[in-house]
C-alpha positions as CSV (number, residue, x, y, z in Angstrom):
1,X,-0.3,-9.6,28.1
2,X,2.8,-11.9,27.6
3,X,1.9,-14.8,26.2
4,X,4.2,-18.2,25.3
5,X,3.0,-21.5,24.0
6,X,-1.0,-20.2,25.1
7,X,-4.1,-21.5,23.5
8,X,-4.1,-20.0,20.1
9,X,-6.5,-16.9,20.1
10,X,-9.6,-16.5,17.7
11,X,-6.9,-14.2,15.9
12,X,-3.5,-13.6,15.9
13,X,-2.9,-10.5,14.7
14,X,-2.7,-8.2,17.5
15,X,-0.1,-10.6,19.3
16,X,2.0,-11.1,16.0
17,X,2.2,-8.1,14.3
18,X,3.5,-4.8,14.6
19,X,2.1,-1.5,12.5
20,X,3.0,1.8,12.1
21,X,1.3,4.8,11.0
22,X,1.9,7.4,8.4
23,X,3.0,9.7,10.9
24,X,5.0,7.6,13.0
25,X,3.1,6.2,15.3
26,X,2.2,2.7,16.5
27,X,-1.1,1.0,15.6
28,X,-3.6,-2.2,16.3
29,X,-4.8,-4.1,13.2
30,X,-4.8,-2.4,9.3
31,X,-7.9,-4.2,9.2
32,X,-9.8,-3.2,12.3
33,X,-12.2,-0.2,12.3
34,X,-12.1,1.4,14.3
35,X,-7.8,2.0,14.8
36,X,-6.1,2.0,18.1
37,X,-3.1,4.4,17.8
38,X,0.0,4.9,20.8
39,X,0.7,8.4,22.1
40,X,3.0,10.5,20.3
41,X,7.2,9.9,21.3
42,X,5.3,6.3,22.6
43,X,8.2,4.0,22.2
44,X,7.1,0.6,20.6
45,X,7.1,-1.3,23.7
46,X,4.8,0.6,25.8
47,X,2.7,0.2,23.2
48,X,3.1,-3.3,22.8
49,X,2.3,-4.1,26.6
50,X,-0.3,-1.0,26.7
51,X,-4.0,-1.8,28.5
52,X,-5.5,-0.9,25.3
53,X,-3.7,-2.9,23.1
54,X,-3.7,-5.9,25.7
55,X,-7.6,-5.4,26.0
56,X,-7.8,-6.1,22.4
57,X,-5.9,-9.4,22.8
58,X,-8.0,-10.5,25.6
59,X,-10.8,-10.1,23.7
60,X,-9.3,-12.2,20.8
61,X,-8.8,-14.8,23.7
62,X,-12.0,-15.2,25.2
63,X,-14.3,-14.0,21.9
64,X,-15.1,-17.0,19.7
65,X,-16.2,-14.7,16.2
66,X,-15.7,-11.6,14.8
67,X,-16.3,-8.1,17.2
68,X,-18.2,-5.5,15.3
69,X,-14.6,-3.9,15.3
70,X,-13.3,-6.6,12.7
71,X,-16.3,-6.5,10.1
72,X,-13.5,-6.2,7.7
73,X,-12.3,-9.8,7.8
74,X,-15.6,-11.1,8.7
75,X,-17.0,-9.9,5.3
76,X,-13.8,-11.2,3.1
77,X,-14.2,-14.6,5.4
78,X,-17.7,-14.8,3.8
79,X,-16.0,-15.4,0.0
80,X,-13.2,-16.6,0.8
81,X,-12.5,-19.4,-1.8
82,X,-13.5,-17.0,-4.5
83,X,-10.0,-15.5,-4.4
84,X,-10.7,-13.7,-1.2
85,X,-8.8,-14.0,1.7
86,X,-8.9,-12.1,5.5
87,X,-6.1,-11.1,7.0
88,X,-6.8,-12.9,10.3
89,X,-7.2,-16.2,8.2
90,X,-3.6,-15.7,6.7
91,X,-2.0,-14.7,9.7
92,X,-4.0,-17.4,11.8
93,X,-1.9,-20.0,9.6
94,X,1.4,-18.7,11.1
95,X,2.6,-21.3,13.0
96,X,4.2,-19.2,15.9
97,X,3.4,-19.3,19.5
98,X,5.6,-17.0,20.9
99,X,3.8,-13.6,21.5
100,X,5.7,-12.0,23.8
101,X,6.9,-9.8,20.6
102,X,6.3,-9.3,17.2
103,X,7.0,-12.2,14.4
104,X,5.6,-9.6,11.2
105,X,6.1,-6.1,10.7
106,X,3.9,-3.6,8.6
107,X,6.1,-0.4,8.4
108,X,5.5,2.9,6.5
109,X,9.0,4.4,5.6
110,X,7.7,8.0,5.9
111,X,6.9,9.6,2.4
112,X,9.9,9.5,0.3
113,X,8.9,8.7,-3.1
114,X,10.1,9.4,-6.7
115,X,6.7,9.6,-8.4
116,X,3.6,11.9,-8.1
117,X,0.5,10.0,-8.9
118,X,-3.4,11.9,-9.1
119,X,-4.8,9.8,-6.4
120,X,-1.8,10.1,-3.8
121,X,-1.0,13.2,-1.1
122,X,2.1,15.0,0.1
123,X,1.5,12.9,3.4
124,X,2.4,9.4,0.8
125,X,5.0,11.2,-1.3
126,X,7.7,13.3,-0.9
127,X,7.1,14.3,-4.9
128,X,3.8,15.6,-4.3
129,X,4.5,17.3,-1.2
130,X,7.7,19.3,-3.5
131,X,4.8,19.9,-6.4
132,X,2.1,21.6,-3.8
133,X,5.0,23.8,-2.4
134,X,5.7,24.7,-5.8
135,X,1.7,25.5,-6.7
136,X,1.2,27.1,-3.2
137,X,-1.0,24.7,-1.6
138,X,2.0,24.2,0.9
139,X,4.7,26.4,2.7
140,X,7.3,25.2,4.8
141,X,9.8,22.1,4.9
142,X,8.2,18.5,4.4
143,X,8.2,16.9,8.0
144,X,8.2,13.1,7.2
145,X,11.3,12.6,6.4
146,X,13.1,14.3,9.7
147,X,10.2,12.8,11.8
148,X,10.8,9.4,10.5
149,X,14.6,9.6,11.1
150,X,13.5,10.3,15.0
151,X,11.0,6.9,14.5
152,X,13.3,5.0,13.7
153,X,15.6,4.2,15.9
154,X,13.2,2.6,18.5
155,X,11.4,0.4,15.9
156,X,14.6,-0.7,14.0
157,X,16.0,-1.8,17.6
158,X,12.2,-4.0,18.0
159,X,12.4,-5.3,14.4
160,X,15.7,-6.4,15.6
161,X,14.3,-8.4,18.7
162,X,12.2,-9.9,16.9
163,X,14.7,-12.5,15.3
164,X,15.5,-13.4,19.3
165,X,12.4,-14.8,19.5
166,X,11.1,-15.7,16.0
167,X,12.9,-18.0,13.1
168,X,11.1,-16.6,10.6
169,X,10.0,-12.6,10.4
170,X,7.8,-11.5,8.5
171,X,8.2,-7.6,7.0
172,X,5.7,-5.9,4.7
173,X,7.5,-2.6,3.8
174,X,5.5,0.5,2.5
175,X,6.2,4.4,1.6
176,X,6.3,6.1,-0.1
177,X,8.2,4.0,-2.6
178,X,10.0,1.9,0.0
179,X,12.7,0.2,-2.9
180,X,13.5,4.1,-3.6
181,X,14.5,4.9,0.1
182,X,17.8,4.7,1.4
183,X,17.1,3.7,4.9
184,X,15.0,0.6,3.2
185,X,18.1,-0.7,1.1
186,X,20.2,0.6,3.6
187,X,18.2,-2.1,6.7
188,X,17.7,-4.6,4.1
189,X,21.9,-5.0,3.7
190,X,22.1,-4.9,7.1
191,X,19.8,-8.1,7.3
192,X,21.6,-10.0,4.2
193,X,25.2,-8.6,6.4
194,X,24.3,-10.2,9.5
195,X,23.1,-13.3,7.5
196,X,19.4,-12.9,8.9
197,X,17.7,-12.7,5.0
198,X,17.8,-16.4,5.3
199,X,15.1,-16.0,8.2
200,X,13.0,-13.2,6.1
201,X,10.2,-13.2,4.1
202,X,10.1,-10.2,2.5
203,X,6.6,-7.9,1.3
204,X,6.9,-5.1,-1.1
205,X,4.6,-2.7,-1.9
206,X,6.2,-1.0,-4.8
207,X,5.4,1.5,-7.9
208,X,7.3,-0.8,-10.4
209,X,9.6,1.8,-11.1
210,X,12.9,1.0,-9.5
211,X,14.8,-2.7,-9.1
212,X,17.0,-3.0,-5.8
213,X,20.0,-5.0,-7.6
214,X,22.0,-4.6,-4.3
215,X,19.4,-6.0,-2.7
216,X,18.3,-8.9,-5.3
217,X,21.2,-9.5,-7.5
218,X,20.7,-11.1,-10.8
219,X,23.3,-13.3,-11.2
220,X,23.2,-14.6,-7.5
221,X,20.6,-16.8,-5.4
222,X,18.4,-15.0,-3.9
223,X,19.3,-14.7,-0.1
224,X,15.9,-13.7,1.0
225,X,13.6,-16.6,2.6
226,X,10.5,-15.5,0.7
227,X,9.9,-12.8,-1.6
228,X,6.5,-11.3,-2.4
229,X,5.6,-8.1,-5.2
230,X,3.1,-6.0,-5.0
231,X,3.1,-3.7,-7.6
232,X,1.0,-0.5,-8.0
233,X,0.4,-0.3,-11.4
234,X,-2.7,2.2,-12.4
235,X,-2.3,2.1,-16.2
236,X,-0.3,0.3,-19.0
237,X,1.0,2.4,-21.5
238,X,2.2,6.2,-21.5
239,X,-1.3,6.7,-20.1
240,X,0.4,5.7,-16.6
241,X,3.2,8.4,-17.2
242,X,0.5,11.3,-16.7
243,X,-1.4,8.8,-13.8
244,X,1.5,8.0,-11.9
245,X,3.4,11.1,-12.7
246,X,7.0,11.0,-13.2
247,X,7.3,7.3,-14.2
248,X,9.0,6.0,-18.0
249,X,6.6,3.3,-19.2
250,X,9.1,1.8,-20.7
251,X,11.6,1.7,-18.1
252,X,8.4,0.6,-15.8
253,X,8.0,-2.5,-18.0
254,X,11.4,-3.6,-17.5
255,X,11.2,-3.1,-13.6
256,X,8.0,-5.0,-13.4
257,X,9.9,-7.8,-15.3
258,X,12.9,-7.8,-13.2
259,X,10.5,-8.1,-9.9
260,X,8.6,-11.0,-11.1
261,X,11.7,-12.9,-11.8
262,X,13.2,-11.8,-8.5
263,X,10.0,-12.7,-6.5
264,X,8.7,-16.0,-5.1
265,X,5.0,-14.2,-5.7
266,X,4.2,-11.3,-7.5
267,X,0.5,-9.4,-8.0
268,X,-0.6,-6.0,-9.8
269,X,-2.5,-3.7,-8.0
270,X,-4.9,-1.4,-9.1
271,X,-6.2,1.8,-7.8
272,X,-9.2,2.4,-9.5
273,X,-10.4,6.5,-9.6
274,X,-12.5,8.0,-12.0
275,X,-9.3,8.8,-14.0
276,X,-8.5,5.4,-14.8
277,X,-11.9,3.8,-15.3
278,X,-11.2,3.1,-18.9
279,X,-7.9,1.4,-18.5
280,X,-8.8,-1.4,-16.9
281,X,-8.7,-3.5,-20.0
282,X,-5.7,-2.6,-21.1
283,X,-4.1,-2.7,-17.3
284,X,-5.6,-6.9,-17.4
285,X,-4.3,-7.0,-20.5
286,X,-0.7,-6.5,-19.6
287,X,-1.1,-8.6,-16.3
288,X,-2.2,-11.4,-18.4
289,X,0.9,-11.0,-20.3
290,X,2.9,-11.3,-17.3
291,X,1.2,-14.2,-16.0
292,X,0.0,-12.4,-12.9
293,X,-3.1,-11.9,-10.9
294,X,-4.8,-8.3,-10.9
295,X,-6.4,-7.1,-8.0
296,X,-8.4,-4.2,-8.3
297,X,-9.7,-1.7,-5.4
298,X,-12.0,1.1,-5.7
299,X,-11.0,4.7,-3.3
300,X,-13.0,7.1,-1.4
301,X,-10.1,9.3,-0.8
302,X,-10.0,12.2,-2.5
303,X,-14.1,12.4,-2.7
304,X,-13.8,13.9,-5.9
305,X,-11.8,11.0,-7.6
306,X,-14.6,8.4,-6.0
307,X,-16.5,6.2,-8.7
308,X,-19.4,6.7,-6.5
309,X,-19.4,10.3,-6.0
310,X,-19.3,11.5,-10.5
311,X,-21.7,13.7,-10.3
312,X,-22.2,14.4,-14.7
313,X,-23.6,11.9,-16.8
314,X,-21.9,8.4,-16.5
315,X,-21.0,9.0,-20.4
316,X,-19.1,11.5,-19.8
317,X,-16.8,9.6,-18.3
318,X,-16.4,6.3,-20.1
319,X,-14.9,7.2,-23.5
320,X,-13.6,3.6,-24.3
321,X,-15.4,-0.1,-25.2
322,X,-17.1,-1.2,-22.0
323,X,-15.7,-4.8,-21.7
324,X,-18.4,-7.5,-18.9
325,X,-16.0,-8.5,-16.8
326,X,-15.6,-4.3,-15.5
327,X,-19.5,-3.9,-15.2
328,X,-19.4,-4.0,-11.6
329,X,-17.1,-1.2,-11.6
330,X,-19.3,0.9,-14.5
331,X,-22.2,0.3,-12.5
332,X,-20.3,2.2,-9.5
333,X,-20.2,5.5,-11.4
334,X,-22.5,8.3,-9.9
335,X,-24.9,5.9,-7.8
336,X,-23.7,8.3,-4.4
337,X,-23.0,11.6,-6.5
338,X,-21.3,14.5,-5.0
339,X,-22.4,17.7,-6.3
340,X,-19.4,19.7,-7.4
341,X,-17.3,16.9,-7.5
342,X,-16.0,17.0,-11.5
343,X,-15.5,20.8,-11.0
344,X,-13.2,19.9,-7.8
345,X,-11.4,16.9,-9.8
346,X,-11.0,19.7,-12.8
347,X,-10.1,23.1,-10.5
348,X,-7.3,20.2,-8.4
349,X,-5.5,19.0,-11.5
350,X,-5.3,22.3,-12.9
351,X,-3.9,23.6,-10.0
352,X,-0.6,22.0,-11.7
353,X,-0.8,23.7,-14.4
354,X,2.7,24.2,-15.5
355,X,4.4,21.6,-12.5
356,X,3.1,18.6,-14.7
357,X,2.2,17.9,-18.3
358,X,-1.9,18.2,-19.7
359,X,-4.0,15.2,-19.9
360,X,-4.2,16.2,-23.5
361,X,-0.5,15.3,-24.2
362,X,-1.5,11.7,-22.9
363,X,-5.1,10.7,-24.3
364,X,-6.8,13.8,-25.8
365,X,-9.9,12.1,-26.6
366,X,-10.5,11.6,-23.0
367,X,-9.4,15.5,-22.0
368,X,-11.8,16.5,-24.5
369,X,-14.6,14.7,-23.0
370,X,-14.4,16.1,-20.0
371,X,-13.6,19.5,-21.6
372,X,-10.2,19.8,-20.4
C-alpha cells in the first residue's frame, strides 16, 4: 500500500515508522499486541509492502477508533493530559504525508552492552551473555553481534532512503547500550559527514554511563536537529553499581550531566523490580536535582523480579521509609504471588556468586532482610 498525499489515517504509525526486533527481524507497532513480525533473511522492503503489514494499514484507513489490537494507546489516550501520552497521538502530530517509506526508525543495535544489570538478559547485553557463559547457564559464542552485522546492511541502505523522501527522520536508537556500540557512533558520523544531522532528530535510550563526545562535542553547536535522552537509571548512589552491574556512580553522574546539557530533552527512566523498590526516593531525589521528569515502569519479566508476583510478607521486602507518592507501587507487592518466586530471585543471583560482588557489599541491611 503506497500511499502519497492520502487522507491521513486514524494512525500513522504503521505507514511511518520502521521497527526492528531483538533478533533482527522486522516488526509492526511496539505498541500493538498482538506483534506482526517478517520472515527470517526478509529484507526490509518486502516487509514494508507485505499483505500483512498493508492489512494493518488499511485497517488504520477505513477504522475510525482503536482495534482490540491497539488497547495500549487507547488506555494511555484515556489520561492523557495527566502526563500520559500514546504513541499514535505523538506520531499522529507528524506532519508527513509521504508513506511510501519510512520517516522514523526504532532500531535495536543487537546486544552489545558494557553493563550487566539484575533485571536484563544475555539476549539485551552482551555483559550478561559473557557472565552466564562464565556461571554455565550458556555454552557457545554469543550470536547477536555476527547476526546483526548480517542485519544490517539492508536496514542501513532503508534508513538511508528515507532522507529521499523525508526532510526530517526520525531515529530512536536502542541495544544494548547503543552510545557504547561502534556501528552506532560509527552511522551517526556518517550522518554528521554527509551533512544529514541537520535533518535528524535523534532518540537515545541510554544507561548513562558513556558520553559520545565525537558525536556531541562540547565546545561545538550541536549538529543534530533535535536531541532527546532517555536515560535508564535504576538507582542513585553505589546502590546502582550492584543494580546495574559494572557502572561507576560517580562517573555515571558526570555522564548524566553531560547528556542533559547535550540534549534538547532529557527524562530518567526507571525500571522498577522487587530489588529496587526502596530506591525510588532516593532515584526522585536525584531527578529532582537534575531538573528532570522521572518516569517509572513496573516489569513482568523475569517473574520472579515482578512486584506482583513477592510471594513472603510485603515487610520483608521494604526495609526503608515508605514515602505517599510510591504507595501505588507498595500496594503492588504480592497482590498476584508466585509461589517460589523469592527462592528463584535468591537461587538466580547466587548463581553469580564469584562473577559479581554480594548485595551485602552494597546495602547490608537490605541482604540481611532477605537473608542473603
Amino acid at each position: 500500500m503506497s500511499m502519497k498525499d492520502k487522507k491521513t489515517p486514524f494512525c500513522k504509525v504503521p505507514f511511518l515508522i520502521g521497527y526492528t526486533t531483538g533478533n533482527n527481524q522486522y516488526r509492526d507497532c511496539c505498541s500493538k499486541r498482538p506483534r506482526l513480525c517478517s520472515d527470517p533473511g526478509q529484507d526490509f522492503q518486502e516487509w514494508w509492502k507485505s499483505d500483512e503489514l498493508n492489512q494493518f494499514r488499511k485497517e488504520m484507513m477505513e477504522t475510525k477508533e482503536h482495534p482490540p489490537a491497539c488497547s495500549t494507546c487507547a488506555i494511555a489516550e484515556k489520561y492523557e493530559g495527566n502526563n500520559f501520552t500514546s504513541l499514535r497521538t505523538a506520531i499522529n502530530k507528524w506532519d508527513n504525508t509521504d508513506y511510501a517509506h519510512p520517516a522514523g526508525w526504532n532500531i535495536i543495535f543487537g546486544n552489545t552492552c558494557n553493563l550487566a544489570c539484575w533485571s536484563c538478559n544475555e539476549s539485551s547485553s552482551s555483559v550478561i551473555f559473557q557472565h552466564k557463559k562464565k556461571a554455565g547457564l550458556i555454552s557457545g559464542k554469543d550470536p547477536s553481534e555476527s547476526n546483526f552485522e548480517k542485519f544490517w546492511p539492508d536496514l542501513k541502505k532503508n534508513i538511508m532512503k528515507s532522507y529521499e523522501h523525508h526532510k526530517t527522520v526520525n531515529l530512536t536508537l536502542l541495544g544494548g547500550e547503543p552510545l557504547y556500540n561502534k556501528t552506532v557512533i560509527g552511522f551517526l558520523q556518517e550522518l554528521v559527514d554527509m551533512n544529514l544531522a541537520s535533518r535528524t532528530r535523534l532518540e537515545f535510550h541510554t544507561n548513562g554511563t558513556v558520553y559520545p563526545y565525537k558525536i556531541f562535542p562540547k565546545d561545538k553547536k550541536s549538529p543534530w536537529q533535535y536531541v532527546c535522552m532517555f536515560i535508564s537509571l535504576d538507582a542513585a548512589g553505589t546502590y546502582a553499581e550492584w543494580l546495574r552491574y559494572g557502572c561507576n556512580w560517580s562517573k555515571v553522574d558526570e555522564v548524566v550531566d553531560s547528556l542533559i546539557a547535550s540534549s534538547d530533552y532529557t527524562e530518567i527512566h526507571c525500571t522498577l523490580t522487587v530489588l529496587n523498590i526502596n530506591q525510588l526516593q532516593e532515584l526522585s531525589s536525584y531527578a529532582e536535582s537534575k531538573n528532570t521528569k522521572l518516569q517509572i515502569s513496573t516489569t513482568a519479566n523475569p517473574d520472579f523480579m515482578a512486584l506482583k508476583n513477592w510471594d513472603c510478607p510485603k515487610e520483608s521486602l521494604l526495609v526503608n521509609k515508605q514515602y505517599d507518592q510510591f504507595q501505588i507501587y507498595y500496594d503492588l507487592i504480592g497482590t498476584t504471588p508466585k509461589t517460589g518466586s523469592s527462592d528463584r530471585l535468591k537461587d538466580h543471583i547466587r548463581k553469580f556468586d564469584g562473577i559479581r560482588k554480594p548485595l551485602s557489599d552494597f546495602d547490608k541491611t537490605f541482604a540481611n532482610k532477605l537473608g542473603w
